[in-house]
PDB file of N, CA, C and O in Angstrom:
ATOM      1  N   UNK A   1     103.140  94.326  80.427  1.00  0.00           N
ATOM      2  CA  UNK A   1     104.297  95.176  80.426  1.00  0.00           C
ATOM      3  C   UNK A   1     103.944  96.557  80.972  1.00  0.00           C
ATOM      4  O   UNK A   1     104.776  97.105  81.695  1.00  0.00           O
ATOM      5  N   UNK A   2     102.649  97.253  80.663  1.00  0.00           N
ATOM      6  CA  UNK A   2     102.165  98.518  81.289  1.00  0.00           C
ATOM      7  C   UNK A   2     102.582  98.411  82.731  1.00  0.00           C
ATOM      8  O   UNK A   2     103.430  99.113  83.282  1.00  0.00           O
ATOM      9  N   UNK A   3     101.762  97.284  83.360  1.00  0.00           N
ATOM     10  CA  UNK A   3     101.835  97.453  84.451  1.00  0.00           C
ATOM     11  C   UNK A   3     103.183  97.511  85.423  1.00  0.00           C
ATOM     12  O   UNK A   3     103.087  97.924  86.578  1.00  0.00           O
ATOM     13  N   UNK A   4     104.419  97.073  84.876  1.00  0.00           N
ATOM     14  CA  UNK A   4     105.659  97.382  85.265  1.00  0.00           C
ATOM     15  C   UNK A   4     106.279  98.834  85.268  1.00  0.00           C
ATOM     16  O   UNK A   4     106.864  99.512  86.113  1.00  0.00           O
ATOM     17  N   UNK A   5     105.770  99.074  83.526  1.00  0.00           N
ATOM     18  CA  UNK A   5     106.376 100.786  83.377  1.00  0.00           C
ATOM     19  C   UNK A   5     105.694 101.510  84.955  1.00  0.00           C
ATOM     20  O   UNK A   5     106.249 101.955  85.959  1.00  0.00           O
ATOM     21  N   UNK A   6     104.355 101.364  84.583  1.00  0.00           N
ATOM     22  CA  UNK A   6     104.091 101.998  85.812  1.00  0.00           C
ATOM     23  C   UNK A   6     104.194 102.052  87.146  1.00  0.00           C
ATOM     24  O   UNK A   6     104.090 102.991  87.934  1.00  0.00           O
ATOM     25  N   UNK A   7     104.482 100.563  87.329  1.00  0.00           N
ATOM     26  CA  UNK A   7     105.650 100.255  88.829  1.00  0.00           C
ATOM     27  C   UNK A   7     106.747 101.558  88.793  1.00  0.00           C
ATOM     28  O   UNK A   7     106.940 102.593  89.431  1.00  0.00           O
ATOM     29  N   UNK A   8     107.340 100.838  87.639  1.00  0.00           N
ATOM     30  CA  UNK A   8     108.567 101.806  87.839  1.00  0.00           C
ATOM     31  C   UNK A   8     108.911 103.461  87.753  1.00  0.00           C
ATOM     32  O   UNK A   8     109.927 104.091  88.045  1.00  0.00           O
ATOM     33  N   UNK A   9     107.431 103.928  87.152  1.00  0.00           N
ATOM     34  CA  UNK A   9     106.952 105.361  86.895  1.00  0.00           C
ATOM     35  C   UNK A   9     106.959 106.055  88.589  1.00  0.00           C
ATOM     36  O   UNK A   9     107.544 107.049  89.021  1.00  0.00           O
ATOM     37  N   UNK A  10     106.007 105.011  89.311  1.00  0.00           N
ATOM     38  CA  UNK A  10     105.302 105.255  90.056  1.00  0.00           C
ATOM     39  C   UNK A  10     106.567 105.696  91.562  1.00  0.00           C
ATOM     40  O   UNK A  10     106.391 106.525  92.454  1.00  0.00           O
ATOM     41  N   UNK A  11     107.838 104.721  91.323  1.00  0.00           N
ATOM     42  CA  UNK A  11     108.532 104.495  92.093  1.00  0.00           C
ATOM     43  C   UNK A  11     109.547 105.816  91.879  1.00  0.00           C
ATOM     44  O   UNK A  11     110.028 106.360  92.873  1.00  0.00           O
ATOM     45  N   UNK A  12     109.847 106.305  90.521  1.00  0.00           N
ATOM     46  CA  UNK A  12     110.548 107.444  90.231  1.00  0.00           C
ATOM     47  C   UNK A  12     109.747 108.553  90.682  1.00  0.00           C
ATOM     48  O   UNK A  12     110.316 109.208  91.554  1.00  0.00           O
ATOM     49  N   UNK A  13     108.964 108.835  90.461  1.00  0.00           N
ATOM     50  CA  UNK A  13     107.577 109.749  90.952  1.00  0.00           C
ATOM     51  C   UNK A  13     108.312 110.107  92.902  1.00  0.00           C
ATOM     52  O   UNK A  13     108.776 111.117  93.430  1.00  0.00           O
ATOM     53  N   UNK A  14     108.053 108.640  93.418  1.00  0.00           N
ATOM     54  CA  UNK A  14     108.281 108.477  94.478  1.00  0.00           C
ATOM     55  C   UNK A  14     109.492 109.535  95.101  1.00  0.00           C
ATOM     56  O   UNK A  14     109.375 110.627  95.659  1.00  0.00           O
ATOM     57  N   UNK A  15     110.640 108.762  94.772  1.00  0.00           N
ATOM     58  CA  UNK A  15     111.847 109.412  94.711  1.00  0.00           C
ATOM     59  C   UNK A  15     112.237 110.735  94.213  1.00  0.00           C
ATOM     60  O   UNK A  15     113.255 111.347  94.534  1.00  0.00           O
ATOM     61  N   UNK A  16     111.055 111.228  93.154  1.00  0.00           N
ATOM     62  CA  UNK A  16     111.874 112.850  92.915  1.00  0.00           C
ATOM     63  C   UNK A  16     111.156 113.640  93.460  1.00  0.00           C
ATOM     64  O   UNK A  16     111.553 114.751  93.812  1.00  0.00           O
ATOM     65  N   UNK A  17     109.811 113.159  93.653  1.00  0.00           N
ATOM     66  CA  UNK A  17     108.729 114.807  94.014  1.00  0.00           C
ATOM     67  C   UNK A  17     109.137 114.824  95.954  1.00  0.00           C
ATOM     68  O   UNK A  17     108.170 114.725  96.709  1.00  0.00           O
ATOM     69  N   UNK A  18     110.299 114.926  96.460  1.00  0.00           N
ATOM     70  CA  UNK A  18     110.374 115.229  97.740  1.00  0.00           C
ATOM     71  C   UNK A  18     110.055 114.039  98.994  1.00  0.00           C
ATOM     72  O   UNK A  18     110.100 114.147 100.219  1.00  0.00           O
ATOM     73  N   UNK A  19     109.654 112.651  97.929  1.00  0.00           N
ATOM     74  CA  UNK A  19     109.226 111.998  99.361  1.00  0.00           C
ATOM     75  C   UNK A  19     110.772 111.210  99.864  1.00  0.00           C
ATOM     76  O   UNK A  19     111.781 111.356  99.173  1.00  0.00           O
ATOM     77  N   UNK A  20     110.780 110.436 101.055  1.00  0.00           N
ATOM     78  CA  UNK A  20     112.086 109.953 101.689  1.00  0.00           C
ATOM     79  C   UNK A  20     112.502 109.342 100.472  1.00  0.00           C
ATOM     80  O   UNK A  20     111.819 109.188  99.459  1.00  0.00           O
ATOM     81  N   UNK A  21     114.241 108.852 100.754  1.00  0.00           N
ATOM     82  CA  UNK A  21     114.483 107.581 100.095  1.00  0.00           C
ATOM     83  C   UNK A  21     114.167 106.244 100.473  1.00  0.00           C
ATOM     84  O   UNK A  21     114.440 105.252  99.796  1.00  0.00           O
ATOM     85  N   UNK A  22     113.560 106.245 101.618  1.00  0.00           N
ATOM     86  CA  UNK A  22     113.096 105.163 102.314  1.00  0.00           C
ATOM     87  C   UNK A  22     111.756 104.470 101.444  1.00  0.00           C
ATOM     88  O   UNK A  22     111.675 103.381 100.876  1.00  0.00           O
ATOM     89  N   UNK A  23     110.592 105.763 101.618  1.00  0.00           N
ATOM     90  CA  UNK A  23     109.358 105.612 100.644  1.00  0.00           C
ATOM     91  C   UNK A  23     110.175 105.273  99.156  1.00  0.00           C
ATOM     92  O   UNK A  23     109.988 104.058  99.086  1.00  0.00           O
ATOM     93  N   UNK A  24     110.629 105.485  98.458  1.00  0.00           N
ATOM     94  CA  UNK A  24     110.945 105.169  97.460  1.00  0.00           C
ATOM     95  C   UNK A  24     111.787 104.032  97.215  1.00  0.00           C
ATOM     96  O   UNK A  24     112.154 103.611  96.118  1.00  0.00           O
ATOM     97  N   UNK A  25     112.091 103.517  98.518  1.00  0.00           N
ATOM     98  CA  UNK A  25     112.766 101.957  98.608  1.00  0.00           C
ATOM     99  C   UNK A  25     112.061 101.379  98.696  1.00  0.00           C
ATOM    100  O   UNK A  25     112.143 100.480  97.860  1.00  0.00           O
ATOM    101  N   UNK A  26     110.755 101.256  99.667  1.00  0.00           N
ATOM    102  CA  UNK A  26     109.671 100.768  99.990  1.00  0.00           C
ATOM    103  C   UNK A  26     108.200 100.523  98.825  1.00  0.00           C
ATOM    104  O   UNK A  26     107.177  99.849  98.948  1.00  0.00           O
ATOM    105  N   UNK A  27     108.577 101.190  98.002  1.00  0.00           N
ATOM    106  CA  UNK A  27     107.799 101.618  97.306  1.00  0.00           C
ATOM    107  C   UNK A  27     108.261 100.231  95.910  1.00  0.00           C
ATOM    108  O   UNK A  27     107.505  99.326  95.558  1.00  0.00           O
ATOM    109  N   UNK A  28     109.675 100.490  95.378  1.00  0.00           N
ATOM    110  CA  UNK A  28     110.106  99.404  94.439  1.00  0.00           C
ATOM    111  C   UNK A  28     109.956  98.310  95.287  1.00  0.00           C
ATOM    112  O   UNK A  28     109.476  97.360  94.670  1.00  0.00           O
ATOM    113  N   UNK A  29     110.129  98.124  96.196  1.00  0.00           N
ATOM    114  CA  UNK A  29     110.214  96.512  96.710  1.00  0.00           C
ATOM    115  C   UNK A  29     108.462  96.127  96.907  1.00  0.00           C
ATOM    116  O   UNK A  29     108.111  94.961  97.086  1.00  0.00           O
ATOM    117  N   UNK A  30     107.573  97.145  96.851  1.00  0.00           N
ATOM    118  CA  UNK A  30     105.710  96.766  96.641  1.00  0.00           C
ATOM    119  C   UNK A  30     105.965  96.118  95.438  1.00  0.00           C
ATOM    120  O   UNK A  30     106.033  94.905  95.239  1.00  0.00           O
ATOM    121  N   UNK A  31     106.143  97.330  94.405  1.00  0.00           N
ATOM    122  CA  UNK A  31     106.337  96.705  92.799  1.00  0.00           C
ATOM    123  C   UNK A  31     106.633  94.958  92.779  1.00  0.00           C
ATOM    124  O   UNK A  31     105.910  93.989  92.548  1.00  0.00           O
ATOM    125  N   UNK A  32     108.052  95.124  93.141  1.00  0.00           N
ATOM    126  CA  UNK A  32     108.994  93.619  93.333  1.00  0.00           C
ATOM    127  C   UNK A  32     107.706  92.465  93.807  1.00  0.00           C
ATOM    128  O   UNK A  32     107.810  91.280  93.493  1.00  0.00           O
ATOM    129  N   UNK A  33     106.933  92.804  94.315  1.00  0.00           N
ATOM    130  CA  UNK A  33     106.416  92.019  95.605  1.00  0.00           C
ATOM    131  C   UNK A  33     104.789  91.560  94.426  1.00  0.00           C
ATOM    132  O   UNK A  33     104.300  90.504  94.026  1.00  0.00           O
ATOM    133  N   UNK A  34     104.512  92.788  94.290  1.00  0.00           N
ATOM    134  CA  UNK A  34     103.039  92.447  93.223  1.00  0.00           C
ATOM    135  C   UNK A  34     103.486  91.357  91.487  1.00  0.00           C
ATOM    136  O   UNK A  34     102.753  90.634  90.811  1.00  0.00           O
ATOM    137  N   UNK A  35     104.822  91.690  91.335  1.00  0.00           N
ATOM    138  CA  UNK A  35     105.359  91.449  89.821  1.00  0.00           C
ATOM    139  C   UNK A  35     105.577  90.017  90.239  1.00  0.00           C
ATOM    140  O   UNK A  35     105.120  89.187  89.453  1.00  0.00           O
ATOM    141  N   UNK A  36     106.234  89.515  91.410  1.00  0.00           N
ATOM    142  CA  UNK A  36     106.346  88.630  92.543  1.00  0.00           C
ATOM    143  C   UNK A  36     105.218  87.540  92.096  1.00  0.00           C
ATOM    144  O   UNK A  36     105.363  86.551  91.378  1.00  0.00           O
ATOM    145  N   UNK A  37     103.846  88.117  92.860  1.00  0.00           N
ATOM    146  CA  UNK A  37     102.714  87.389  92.948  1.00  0.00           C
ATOM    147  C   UNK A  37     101.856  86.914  92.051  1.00  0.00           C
ATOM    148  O   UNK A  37     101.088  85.952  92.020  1.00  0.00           O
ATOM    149  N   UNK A  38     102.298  88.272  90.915  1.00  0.00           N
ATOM    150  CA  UNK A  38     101.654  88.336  88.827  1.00  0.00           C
ATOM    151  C   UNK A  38     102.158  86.982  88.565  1.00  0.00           C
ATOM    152  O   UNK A  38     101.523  86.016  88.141  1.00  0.00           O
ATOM    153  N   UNK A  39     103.686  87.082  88.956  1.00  0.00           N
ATOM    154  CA  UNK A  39     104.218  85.459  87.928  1.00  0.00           C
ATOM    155  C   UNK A  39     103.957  83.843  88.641  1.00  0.00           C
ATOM    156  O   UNK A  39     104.229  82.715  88.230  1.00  0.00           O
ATOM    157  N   UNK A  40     103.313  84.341  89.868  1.00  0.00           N
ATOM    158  CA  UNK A  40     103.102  82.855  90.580  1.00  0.00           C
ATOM    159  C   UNK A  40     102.038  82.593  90.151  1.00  0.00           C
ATOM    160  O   UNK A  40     101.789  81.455  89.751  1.00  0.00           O
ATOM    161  N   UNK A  41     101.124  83.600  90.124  1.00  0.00           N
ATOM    162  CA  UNK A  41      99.291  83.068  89.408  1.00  0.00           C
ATOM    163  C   UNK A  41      98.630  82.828  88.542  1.00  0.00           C
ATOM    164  O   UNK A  41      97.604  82.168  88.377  1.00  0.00           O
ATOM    165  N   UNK A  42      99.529  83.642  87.709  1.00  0.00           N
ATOM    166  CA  UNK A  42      98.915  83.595  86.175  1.00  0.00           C
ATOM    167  C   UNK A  42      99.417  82.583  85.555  1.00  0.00           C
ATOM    168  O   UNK A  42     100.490  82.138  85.962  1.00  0.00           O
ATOM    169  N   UNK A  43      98.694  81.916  84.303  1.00  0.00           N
ATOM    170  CA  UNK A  43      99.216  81.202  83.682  1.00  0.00           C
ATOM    171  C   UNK A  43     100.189  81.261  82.777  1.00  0.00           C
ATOM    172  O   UNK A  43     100.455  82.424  82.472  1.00  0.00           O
ATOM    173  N   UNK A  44     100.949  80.292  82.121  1.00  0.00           N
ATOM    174  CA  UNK A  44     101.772  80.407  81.164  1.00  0.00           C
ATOM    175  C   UNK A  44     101.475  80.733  80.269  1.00  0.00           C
ATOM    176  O   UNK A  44     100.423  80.259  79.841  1.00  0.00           O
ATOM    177  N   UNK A  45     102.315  81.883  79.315  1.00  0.00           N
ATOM    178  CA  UNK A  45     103.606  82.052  80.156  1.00  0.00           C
ATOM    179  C   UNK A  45     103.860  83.420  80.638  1.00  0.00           C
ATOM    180  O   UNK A  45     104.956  83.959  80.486  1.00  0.00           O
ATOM    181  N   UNK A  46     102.923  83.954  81.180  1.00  0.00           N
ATOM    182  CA  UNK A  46     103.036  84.936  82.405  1.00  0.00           C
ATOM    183  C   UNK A  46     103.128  86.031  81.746  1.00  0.00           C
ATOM    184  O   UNK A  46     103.653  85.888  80.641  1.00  0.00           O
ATOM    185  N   UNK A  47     102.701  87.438  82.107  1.00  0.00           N
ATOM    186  CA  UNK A  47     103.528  88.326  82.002  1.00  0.00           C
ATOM    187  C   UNK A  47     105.071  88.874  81.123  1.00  0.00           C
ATOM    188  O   UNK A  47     106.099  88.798  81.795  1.00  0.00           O
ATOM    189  N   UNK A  48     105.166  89.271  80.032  1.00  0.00           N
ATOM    190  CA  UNK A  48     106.254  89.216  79.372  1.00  0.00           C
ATOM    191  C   UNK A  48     107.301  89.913  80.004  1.00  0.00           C
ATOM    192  O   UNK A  48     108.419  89.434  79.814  1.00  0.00           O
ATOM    193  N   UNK A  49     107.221  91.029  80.783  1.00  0.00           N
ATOM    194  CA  UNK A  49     107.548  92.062  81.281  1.00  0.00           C
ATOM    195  C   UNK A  49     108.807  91.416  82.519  1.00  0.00           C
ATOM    196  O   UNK A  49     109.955  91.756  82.804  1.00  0.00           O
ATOM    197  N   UNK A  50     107.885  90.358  83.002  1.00  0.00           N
ATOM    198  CA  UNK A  50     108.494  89.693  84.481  1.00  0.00           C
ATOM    199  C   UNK A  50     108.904  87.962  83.770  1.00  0.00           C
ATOM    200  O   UNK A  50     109.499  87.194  84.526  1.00  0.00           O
ATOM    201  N   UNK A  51     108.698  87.686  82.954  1.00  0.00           N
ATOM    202  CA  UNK A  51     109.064  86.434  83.167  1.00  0.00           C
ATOM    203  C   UNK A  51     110.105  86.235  81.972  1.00  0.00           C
ATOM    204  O   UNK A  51     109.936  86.624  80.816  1.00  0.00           O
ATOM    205  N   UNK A  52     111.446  85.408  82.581  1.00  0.00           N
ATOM    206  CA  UNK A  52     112.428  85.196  81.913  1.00  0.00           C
ATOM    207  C   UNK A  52     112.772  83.741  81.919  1.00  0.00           C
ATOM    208  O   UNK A  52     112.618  83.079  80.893  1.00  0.00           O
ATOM    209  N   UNK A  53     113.265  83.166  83.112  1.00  0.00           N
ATOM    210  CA  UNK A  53     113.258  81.930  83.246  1.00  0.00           C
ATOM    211  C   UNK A  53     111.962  80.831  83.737  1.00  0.00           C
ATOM    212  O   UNK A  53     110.830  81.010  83.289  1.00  0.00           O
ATOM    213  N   UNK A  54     112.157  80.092  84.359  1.00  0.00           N
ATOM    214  CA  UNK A  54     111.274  79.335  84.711  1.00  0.00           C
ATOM    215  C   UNK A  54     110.024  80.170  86.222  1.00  0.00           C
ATOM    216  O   UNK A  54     110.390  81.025  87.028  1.00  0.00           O
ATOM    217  N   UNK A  55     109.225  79.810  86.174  1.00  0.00           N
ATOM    218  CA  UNK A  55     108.310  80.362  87.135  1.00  0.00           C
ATOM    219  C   UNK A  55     108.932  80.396  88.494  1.00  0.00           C
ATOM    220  O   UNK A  55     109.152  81.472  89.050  1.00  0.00           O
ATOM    221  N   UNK A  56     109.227  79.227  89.054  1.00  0.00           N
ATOM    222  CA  UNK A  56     109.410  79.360  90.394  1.00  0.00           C
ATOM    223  C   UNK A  56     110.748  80.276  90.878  1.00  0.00           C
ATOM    224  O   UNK A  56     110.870  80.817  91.977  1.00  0.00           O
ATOM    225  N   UNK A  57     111.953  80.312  89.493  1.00  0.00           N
ATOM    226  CA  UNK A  57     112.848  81.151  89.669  1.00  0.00           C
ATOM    227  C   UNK A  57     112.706  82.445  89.737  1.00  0.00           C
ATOM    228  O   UNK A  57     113.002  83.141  90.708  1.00  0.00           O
ATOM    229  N   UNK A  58     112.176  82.867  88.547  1.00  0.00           N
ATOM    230  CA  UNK A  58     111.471  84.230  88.320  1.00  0.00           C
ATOM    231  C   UNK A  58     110.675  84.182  89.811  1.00  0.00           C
ATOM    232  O   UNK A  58     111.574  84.694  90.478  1.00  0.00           O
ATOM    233  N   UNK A  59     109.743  83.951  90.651  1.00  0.00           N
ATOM    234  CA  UNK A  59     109.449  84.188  91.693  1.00  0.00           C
ATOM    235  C   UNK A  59     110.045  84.422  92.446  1.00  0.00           C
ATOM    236  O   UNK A  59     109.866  85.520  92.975  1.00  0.00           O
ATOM    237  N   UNK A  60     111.312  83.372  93.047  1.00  0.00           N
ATOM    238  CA  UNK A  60     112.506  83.391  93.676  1.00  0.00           C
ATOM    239  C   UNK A  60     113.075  84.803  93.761  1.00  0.00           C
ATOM    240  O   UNK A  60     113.231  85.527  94.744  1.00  0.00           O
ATOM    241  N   UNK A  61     113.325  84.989  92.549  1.00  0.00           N
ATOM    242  CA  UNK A  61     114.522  86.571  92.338  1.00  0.00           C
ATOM    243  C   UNK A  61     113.679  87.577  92.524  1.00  0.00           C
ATOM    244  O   UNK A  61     114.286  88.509  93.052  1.00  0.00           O
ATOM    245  N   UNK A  62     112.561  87.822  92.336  1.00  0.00           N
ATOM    246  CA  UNK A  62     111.650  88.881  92.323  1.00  0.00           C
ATOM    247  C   UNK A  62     111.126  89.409  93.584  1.00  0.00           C
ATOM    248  O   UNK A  62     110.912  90.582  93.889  1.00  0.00           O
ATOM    249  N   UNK A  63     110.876  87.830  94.588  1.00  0.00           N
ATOM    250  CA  UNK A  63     110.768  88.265  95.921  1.00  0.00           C
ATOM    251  C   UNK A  63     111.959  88.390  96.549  1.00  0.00           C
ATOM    252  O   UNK A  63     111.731  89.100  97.529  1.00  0.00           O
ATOM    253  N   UNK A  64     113.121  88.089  96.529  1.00  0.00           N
ATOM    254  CA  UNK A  64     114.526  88.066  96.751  1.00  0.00           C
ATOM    255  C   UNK A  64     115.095  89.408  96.894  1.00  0.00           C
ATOM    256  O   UNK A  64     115.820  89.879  97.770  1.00  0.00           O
ATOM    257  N   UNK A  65     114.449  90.065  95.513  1.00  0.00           N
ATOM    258  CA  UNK A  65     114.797  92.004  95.724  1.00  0.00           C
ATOM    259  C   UNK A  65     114.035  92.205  96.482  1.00  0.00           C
ATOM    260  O   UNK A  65     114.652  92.884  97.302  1.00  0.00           O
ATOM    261  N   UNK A  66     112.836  92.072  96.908  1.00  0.00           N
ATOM    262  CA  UNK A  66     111.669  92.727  97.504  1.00  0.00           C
ATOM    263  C   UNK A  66     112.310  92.729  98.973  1.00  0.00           C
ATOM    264  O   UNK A  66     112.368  93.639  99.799  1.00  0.00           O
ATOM    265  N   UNK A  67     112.649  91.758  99.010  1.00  0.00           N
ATOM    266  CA  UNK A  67     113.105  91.498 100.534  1.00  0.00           C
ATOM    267  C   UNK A  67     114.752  92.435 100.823  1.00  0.00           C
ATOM    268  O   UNK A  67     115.131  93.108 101.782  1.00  0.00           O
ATOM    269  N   UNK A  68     115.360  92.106  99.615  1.00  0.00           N
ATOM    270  CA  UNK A  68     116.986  93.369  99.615  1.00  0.00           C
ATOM    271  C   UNK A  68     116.451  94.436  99.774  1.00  0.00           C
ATOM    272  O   UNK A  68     116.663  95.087 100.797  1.00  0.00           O
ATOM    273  N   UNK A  69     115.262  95.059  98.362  1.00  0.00           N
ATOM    274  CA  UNK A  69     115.411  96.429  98.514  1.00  0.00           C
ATOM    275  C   UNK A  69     114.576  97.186 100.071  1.00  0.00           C
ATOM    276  O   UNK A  69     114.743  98.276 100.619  1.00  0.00           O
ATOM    277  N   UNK A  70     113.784  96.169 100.345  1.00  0.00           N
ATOM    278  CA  UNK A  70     112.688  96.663 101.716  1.00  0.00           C
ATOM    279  C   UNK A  70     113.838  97.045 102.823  1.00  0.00           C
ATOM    280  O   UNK A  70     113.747  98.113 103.429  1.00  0.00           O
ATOM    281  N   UNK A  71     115.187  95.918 103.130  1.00  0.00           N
ATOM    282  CA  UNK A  71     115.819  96.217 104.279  1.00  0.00           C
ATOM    283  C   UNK A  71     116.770  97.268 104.354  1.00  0.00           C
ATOM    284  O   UNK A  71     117.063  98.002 105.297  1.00  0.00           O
ATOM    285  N   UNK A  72     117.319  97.194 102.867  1.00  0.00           N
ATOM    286  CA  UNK A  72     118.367  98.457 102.551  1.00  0.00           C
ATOM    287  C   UNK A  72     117.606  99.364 102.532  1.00  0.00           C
ATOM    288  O   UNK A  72     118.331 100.234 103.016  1.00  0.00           O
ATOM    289  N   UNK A  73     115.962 100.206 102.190  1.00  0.00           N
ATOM    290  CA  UNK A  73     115.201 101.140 102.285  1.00  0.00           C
ATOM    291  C   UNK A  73     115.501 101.382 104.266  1.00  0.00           C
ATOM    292  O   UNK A  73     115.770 102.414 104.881  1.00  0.00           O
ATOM    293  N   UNK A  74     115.341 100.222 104.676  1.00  0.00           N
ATOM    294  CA  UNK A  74     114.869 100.591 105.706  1.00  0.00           C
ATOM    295  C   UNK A  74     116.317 100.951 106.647  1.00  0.00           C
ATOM    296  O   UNK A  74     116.282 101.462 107.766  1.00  0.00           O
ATOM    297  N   UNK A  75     117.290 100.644 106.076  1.00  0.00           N
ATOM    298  CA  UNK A  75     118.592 100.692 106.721  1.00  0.00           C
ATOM    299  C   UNK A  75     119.511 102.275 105.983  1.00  0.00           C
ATOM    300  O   UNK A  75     120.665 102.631 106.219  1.00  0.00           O
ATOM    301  N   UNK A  76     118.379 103.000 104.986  1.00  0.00           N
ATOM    302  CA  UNK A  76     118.895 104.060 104.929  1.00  0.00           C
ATOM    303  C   UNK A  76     118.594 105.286 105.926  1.00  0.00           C
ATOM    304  O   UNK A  76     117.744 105.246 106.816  1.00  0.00           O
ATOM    305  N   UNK A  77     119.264 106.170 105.693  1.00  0.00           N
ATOM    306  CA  UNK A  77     119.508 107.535 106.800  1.00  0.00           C
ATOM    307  C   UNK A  77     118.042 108.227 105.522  1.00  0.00           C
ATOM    308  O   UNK A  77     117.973 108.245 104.293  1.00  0.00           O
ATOM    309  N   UNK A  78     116.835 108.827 106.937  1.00  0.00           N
ATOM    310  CA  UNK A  78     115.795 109.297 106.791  1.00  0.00           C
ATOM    311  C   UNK A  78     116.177 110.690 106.128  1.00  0.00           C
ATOM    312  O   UNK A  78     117.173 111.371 106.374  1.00  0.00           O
ATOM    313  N   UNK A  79     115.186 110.945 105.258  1.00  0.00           N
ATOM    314  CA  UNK A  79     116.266 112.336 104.760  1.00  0.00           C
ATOM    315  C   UNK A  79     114.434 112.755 104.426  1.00  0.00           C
ATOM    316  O   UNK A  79     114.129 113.844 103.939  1.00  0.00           O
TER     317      UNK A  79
END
């Protein structure tokens, strides 16, 4: 579970101390992408933090944002 808070620490961090909204899109969809790879490898039953349903779903949805939030990061206006 640490390791999520701190995804998500890391990603707010991102977003307030001045960097783009892009980096900070880019940045949750890493998270998405590592939390992603946590629930495909490890054994059961994974990570409490990331796992809700079955493994391959929980994988499914997790890389699913990674891939939303990466294009909408990348389809925002550079600021």
């Amino acid at each position: 579970m640490w390791w999520t808070v701190a995804g998500v620490v890391l990603t707010t961090a991102v977003a307030t101390l001045g960097a783009s909204t892009r980096a900070a899109a880019w940045t949750l969809a890493a998270v998405l992408v590592a939390c992603a790879v946590a629930r495909a490898v490890l054994p059961e039953p994974g990570p409490l933090a990331i796992t809700v349903r079955g493994r391959w779903l929980d994988v499914t949805v997790q890389a699913g944002l990674a891939v939303l939030v990466g294009v909408l990061g990348t389809l925002l206006p550079a600021q």
